[in-house]
KOLSEKOL-834279 format. One record per atom (N, C-alpha, C): residue number from 0; residue in one letter; chain; x, y, z. Coordinates in Angstrom, 3 decimals, padded with zeros to 6 digits. Example, Ala and Ser with C-alpha at 12.3 -4.5 7.8 and 13.67 -1.06 7.14 Angstrom:
BEGIN
   num   residu   chaine          X          Y          Z
     0        A        A    013.190   -005.690    007.800
     0        A        A    012.300   -004.500    007.800
     0        A        A    013.200   -003.300    007.800
     1        S        A    012.850   -002.250    007.080
     1        S        A    013.670   -001.060    007.140
     1        S        A    012.900    000.030    007.870
//
This chain:
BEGIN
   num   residu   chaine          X          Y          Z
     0        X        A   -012.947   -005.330   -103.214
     0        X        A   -012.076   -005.424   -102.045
     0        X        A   -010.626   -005.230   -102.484
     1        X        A   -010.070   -003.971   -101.721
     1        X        A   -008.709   -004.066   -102.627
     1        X        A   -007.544   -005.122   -101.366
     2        X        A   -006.777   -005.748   -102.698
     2        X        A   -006.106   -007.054   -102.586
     2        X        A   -004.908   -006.538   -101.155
     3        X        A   -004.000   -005.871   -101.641
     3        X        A   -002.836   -005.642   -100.379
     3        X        A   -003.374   -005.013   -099.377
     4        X        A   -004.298   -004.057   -098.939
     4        X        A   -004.882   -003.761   -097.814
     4        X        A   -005.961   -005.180   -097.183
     5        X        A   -006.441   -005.607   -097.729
     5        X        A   -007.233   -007.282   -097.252
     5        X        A   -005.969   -007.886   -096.607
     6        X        A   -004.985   -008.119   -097.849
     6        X        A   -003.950   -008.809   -097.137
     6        X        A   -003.366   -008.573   -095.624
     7        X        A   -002.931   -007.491   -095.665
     7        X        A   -002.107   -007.049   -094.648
     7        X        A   -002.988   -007.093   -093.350
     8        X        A   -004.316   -006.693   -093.423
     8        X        A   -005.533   -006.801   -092.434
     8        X        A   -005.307   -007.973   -092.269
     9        X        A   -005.706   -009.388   -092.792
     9        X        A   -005.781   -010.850   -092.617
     9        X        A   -004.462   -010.919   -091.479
    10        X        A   -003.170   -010.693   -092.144
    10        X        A   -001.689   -011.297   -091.004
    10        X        A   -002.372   -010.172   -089.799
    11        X        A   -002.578   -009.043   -089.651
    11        X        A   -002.724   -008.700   -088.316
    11        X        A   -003.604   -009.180   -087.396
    12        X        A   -004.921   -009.573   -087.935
    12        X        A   -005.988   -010.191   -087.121
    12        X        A   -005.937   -011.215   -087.151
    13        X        A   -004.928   -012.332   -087.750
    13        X        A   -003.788   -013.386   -087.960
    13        X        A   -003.300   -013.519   -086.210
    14        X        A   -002.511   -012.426   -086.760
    14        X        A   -001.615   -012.325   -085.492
    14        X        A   -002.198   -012.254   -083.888
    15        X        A   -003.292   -011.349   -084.173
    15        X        A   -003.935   -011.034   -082.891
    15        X        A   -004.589   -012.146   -082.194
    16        X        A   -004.693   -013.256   -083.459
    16        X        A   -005.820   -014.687   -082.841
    16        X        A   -004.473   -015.608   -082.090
    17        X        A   -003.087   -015.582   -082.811
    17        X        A   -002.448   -016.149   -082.259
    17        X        A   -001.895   -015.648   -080.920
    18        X        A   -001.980   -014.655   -080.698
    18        X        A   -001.819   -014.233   -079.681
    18        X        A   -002.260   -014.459   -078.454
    19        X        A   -003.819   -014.637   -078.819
    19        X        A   -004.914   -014.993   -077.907
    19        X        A   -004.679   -016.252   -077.366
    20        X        A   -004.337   -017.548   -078.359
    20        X        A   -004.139   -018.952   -078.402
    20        X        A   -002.528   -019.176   -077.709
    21        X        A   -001.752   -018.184   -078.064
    21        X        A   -000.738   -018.390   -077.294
    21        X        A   -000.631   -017.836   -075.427
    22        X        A   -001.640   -016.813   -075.136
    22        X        A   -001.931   -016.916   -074.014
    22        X        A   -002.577   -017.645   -073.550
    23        X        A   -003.173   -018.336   -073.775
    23        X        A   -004.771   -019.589   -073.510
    23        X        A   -003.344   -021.209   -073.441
    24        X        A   -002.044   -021.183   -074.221
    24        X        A   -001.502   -022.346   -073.748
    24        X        A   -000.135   -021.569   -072.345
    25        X        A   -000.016   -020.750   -072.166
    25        X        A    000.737   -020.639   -071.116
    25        X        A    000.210   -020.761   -069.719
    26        X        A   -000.908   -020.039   -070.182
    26        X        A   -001.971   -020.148   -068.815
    26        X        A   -002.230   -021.706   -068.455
    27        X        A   -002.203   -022.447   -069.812
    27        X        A   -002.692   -023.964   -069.264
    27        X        A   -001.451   -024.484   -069.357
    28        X        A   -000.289   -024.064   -068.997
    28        X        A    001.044   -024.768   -067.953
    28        X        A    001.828   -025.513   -069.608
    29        X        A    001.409   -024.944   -070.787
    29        X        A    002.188   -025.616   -072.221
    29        X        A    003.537   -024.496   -072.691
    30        X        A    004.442   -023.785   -071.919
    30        X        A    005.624   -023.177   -072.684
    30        X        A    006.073   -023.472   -073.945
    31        X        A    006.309   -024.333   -074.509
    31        X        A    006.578   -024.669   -075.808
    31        X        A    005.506   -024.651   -076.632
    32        X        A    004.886   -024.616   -076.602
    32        X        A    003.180   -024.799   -077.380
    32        X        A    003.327   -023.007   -077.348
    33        X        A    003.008   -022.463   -076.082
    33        X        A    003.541   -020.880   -076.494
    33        X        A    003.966   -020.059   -077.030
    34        X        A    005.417   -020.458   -076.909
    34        X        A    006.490   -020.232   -077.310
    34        X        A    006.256   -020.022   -078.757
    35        X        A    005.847   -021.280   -079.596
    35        X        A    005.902   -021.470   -081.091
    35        X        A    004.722   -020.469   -081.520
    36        X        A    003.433   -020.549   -080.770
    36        X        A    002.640   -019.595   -081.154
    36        X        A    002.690   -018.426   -081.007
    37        X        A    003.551   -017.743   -080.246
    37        X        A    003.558   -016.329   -079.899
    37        X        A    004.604   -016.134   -081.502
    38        X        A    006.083   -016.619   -081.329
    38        X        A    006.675   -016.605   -082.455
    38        X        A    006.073   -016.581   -083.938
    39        X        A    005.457   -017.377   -084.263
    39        X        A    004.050   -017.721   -085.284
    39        X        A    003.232   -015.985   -085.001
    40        X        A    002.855   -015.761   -084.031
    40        X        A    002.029   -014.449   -083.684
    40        X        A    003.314   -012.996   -084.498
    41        X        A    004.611   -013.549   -083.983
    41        X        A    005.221   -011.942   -084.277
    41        X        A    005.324   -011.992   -085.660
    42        X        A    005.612   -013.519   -087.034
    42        X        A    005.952   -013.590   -088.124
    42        X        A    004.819   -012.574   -088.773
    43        X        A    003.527   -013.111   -088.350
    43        X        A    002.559   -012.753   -088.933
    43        X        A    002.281   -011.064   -088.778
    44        X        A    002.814   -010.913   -087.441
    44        X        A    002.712   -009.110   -087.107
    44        X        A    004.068   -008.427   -088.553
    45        X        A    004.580   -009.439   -088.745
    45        X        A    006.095   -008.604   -089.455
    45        X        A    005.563   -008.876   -090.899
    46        X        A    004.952   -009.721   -091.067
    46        X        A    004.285   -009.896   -092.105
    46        X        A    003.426   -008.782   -093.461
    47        X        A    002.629   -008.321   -091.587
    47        X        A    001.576   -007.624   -092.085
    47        X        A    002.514   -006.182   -092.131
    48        X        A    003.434   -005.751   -091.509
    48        X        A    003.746   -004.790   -091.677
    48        X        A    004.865   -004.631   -092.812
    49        X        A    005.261   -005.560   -093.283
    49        X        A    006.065   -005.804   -094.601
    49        X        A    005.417   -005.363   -095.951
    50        X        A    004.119   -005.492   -095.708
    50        X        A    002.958   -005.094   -096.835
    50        X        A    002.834   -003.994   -096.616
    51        X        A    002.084   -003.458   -095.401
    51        X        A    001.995   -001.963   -095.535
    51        X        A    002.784   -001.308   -095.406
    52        X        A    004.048   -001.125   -095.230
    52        X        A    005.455   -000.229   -095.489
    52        X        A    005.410   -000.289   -097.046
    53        X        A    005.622   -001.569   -097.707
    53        X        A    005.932   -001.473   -099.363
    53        X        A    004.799   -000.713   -099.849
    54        X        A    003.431   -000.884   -099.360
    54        X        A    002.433   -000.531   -099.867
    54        X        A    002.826    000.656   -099.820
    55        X        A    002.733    001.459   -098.424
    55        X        A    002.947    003.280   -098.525
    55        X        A    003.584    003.735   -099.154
    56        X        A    004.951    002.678   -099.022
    56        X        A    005.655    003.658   -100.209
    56        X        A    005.602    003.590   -101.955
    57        X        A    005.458    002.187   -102.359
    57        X        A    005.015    002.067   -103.891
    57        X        A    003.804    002.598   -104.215
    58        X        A    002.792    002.791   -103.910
    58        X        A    001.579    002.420   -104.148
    58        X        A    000.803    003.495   -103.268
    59        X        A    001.130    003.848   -102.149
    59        X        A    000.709    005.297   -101.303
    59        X        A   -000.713    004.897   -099.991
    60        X        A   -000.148    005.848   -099.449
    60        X        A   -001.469    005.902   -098.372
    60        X        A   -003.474    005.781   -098.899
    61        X        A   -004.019    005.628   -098.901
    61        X        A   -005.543    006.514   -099.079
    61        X        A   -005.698    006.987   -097.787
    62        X        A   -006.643    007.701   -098.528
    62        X        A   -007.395    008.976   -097.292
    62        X        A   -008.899    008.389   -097.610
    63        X        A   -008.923    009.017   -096.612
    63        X        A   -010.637    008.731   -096.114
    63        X        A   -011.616    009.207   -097.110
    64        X        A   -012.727    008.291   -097.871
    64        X        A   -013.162    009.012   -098.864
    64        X        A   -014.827    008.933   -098.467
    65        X        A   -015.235    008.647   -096.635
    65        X        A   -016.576    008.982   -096.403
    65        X        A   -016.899    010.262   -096.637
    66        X        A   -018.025    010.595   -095.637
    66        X        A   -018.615    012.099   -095.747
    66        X        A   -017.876    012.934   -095.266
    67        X        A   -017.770    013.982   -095.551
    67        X        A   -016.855    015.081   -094.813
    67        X        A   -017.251    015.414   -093.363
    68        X        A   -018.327    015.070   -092.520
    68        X        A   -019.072    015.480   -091.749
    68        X        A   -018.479    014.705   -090.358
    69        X        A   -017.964    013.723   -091.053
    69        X        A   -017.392    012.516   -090.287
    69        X        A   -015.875    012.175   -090.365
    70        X        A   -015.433    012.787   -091.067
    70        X        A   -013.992    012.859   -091.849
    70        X        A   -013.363    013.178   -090.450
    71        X        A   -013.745    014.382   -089.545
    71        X        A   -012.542    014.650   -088.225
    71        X        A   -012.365    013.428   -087.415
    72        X        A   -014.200    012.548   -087.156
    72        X        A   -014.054    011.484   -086.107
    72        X        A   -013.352    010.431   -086.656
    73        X        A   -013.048    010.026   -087.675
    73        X        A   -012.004    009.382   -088.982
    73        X        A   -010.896    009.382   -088.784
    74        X        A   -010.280    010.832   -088.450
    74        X        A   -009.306    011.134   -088.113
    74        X        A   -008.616    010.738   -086.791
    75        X        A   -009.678    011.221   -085.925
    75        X        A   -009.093    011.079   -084.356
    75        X        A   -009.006    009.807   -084.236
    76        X        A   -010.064    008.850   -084.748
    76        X        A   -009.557    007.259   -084.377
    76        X        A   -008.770    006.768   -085.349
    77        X        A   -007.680    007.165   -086.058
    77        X        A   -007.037    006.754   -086.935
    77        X        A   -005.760    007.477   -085.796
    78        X        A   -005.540    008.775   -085.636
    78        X        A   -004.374    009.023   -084.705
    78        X        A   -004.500    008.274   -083.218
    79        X        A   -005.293    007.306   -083.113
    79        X        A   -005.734    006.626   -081.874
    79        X        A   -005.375    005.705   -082.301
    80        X        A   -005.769    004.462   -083.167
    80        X        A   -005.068    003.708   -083.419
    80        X        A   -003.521    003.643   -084.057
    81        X        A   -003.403    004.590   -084.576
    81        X        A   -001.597    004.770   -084.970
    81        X        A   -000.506    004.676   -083.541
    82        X        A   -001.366    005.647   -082.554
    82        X        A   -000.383    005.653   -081.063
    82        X        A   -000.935    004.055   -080.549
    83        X        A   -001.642    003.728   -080.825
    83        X        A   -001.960    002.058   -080.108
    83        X        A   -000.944    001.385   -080.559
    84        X        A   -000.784    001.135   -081.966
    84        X        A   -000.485    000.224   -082.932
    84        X        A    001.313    000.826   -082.460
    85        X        A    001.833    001.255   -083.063
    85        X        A    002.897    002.569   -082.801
    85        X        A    003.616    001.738   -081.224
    86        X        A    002.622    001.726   -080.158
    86        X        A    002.916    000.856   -078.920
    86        X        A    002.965   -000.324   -078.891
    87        X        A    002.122   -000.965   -079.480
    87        X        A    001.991   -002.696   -079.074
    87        X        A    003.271   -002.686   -080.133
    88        X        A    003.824   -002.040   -081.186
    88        X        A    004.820   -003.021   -081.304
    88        X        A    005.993   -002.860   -080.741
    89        X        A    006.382   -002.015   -080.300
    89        X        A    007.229   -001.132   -079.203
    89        X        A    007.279   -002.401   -078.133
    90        X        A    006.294   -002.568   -077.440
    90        X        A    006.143   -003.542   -076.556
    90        X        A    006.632   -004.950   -076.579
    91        X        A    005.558   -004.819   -078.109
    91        X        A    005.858   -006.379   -078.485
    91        X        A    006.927   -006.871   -078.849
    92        X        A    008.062   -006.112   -079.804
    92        X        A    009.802   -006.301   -079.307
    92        X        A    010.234   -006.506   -078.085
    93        X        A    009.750   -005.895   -077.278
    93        X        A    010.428   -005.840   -075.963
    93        X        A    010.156   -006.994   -075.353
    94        X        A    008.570   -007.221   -075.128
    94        X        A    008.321   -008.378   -074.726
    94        X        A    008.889   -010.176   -075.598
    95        X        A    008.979   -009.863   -076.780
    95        X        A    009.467   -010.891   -077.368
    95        X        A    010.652   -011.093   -077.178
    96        X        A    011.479   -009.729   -077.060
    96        X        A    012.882   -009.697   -076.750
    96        X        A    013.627   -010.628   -074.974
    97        X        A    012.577   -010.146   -074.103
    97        X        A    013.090   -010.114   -072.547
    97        X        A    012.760   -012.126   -073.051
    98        X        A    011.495   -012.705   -073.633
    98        X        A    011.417   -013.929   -073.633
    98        X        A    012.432   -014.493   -073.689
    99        X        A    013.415   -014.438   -075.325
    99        X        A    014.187   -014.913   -075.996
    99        X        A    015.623   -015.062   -075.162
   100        X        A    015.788   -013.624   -074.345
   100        X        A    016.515   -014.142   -073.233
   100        X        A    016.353   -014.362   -072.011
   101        X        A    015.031   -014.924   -071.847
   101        X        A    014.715   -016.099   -070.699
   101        X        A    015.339   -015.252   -069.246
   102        X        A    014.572   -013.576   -069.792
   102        X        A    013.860   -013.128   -068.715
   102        X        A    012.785   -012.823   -067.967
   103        X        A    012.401   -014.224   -067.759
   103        X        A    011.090   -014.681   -067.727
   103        X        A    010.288   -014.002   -066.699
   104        X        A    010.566   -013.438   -065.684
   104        X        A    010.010   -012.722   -064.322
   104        X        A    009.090   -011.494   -065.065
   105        X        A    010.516   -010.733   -065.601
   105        X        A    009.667   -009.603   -066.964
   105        X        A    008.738   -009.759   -067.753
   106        X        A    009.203   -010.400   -068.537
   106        X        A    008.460   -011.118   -069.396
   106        X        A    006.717   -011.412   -069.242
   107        X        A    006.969   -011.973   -067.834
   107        X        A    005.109   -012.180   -067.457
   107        X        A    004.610   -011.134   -067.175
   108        X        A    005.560   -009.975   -066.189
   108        X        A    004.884   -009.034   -066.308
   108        X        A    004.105   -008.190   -067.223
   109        X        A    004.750   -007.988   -068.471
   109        X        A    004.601   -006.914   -069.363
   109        X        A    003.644   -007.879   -070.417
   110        X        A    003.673   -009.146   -070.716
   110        X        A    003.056   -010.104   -071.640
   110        X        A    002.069   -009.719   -071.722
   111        X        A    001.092   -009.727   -070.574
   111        X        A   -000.523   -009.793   -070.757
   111        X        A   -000.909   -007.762   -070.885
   112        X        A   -000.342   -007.068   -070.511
   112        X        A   -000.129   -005.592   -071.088
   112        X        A   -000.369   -005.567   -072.461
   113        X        A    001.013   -006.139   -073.360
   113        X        A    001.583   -005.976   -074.499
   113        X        A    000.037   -006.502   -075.478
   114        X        A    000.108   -007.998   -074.712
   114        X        A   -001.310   -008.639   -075.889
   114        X        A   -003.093   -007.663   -075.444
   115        X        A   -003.101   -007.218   -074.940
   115        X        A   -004.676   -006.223   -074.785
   115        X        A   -003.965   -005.235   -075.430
   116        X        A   -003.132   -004.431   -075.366
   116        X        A   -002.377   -003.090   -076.025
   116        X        A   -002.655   -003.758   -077.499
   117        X        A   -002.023   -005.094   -077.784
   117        X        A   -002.307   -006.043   -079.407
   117        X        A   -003.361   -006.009   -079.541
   118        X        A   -004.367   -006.554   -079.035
   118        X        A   -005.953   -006.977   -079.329
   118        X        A   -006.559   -005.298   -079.786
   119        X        A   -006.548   -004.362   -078.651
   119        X        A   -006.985   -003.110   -079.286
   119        X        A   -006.243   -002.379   -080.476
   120        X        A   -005.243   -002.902   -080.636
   120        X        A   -003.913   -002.044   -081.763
   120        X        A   -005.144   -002.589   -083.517
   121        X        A   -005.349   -004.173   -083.274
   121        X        A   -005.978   -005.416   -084.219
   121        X        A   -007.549   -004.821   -084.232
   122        X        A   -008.079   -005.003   -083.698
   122        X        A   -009.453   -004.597   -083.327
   122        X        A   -009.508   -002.402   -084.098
   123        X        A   -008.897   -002.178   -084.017
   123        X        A   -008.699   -000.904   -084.087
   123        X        A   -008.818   -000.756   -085.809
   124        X        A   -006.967   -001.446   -085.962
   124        X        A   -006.950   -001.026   -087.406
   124        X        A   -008.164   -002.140   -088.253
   125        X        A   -008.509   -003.215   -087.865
   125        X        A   -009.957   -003.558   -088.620
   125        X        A   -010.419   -002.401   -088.984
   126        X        A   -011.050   -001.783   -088.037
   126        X        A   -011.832   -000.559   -087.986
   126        X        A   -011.536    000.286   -089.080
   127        X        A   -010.186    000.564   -089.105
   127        X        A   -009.646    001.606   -090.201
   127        X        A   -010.210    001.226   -091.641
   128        X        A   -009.603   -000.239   -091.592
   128        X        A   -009.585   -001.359   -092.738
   128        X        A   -011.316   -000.699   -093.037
   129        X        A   -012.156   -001.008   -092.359
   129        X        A   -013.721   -000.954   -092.706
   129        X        A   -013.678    000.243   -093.687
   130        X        A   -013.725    001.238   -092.758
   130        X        A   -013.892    002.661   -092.905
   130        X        A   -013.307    003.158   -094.213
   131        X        A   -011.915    002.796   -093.840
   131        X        A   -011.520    002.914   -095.642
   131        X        A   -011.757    002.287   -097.050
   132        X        A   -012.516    001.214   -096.675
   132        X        A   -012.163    000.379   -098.358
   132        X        A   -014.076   -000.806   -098.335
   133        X        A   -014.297   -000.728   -097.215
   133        X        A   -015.681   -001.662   -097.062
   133        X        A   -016.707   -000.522   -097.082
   134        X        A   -016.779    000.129   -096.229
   134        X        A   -018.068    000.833   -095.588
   134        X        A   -018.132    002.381   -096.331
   135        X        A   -017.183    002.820   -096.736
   135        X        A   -017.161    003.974   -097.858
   135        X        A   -015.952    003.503   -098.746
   136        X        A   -016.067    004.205   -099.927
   136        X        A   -015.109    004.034   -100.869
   136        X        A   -013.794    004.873   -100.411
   137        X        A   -013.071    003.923   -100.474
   137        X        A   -011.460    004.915   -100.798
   137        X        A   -010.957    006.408   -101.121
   138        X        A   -010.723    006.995   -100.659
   138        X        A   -010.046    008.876   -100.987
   138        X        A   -009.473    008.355   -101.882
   139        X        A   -008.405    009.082   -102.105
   139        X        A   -007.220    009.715   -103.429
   139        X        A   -005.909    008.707   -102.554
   140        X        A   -005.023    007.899   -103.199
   140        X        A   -003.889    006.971   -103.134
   140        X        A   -003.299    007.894   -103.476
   141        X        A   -001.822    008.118   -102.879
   141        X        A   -000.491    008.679   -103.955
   141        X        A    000.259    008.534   -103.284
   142        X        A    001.278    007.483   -104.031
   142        X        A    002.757    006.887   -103.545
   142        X        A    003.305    008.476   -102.828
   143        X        A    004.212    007.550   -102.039
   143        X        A    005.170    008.699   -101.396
   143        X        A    006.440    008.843   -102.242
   144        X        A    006.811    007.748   -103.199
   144        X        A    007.675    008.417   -104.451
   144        X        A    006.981    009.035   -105.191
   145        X        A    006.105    009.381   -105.765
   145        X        A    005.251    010.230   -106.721
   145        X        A    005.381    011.046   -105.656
   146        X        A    004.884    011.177   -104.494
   146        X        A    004.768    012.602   -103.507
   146        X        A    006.112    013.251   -103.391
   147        X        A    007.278    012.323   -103.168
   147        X        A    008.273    013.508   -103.053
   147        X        A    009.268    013.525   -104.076
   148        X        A    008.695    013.016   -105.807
   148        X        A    009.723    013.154   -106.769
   148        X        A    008.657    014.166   -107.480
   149        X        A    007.252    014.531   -107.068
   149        X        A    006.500    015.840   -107.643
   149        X        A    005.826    014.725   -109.119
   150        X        A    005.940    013.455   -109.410
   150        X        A    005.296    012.410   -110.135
   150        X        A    003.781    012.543   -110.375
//
């Protein structure tokens, strides 16, 4: 199991549970109980993406190292989850943002959007997570400094 891709998987599906738990206390009339968990929900989203930014760039992307036969449908749900993922956090600023200044009318609107846009963004890159490193072995890694110093 490789270690920084586990990791970074764990804070997102981290994140996605708090998410869940932080809608489950607004609905039951707890704002502050919310509040802390949604916050708790974005650390863990910034978390996970703190890893995989350093990762891509020290250490590099992998590619898909199943069958070739399957390699396009690989593809398409990988550019499917990138525009998911790509959105919920788009959102999820926004929505965290309109909270923080207790524009709360907004806020409800777009909330329960933002967290299903989350749950499929979480649910998704699992998927990737599988595909790449559980269920077939790993492609070819190569940092994006090795890629654009020719390394």
């Amino acid at each position: 199991m490789p270690f920084l891709p586990t990791i970074s998987t764990f804070f997102i599906v981290l994140s996605a549970v708090l998410v869940a738990i932080g809608w489950r206390f607004i609905l039951k009339g707890k704002p502050k109980a919310h509040k802390k968990t949604m916050i708790s929900a974005a650390v863990s989203a910034l978390l996970f993406f703190i890893i995989y930014v350093s990762r891509t760039v020290f250490i590099g992307n992998t590619s898909f190292g199943g069958p070739e036969d399957i390699e396009i449908y690989y593809t398409i749900f990988l550019i499917f989850h990138i525009v998911l993922a790509t959105t919920s956090a788009i959102f999820g600023v926004v929505t965290i943002t309109l909270a923080l200044k207790r524009k709360i009318r907004i806020h409800r609107k777009i909330g329960p959007v933002t967290s299903v846009i989350w749950f499929f963004s979480a649910v998704t890159g699992v998927m990737v997570y599988l595909l790449l490193y559980i269920i077939y072995d790993g492609g070819q890694t190569t940092s994006m400094i090795k890629a654009i110093l020719g390394g």
